[in-house]
Steps between C-alpha positions, in 0.01 A plus 500: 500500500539579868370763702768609773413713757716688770436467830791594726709774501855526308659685754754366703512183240809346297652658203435206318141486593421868458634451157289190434218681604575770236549302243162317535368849497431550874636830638196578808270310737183393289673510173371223243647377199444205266804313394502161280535176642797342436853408715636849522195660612443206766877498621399864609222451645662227678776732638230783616266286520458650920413847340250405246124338455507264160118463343 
């Protein structure tokens, strides 16, 4: 499991990134959520990857 944290703000962002965001279950600054570790979850972190902290 990872712990993802968000850092920066949504506003002003991509669609597409806002959305990934959301779907890893990130909607506000200092939101955390643990997702599993596999290729989908890393291909999003990967494309957000400027918005989030990974532990």
């Amino acid at each position: 499991m990872k712990k993802i944290k968000l850092v920066k703000s949504l506003i002003g962002r991509k669609d597409s990134h806002i959305a990934t965001a959301q779907s890893l279950g990130l909607k506000k600054i200092g939101d955390i959520a643990e997702q599993p570790d596999n290729a989908a979850t890393n291909g999003k972190i990967k494309e957000i990857s400027y918005l989030i902290e990974v532990s």
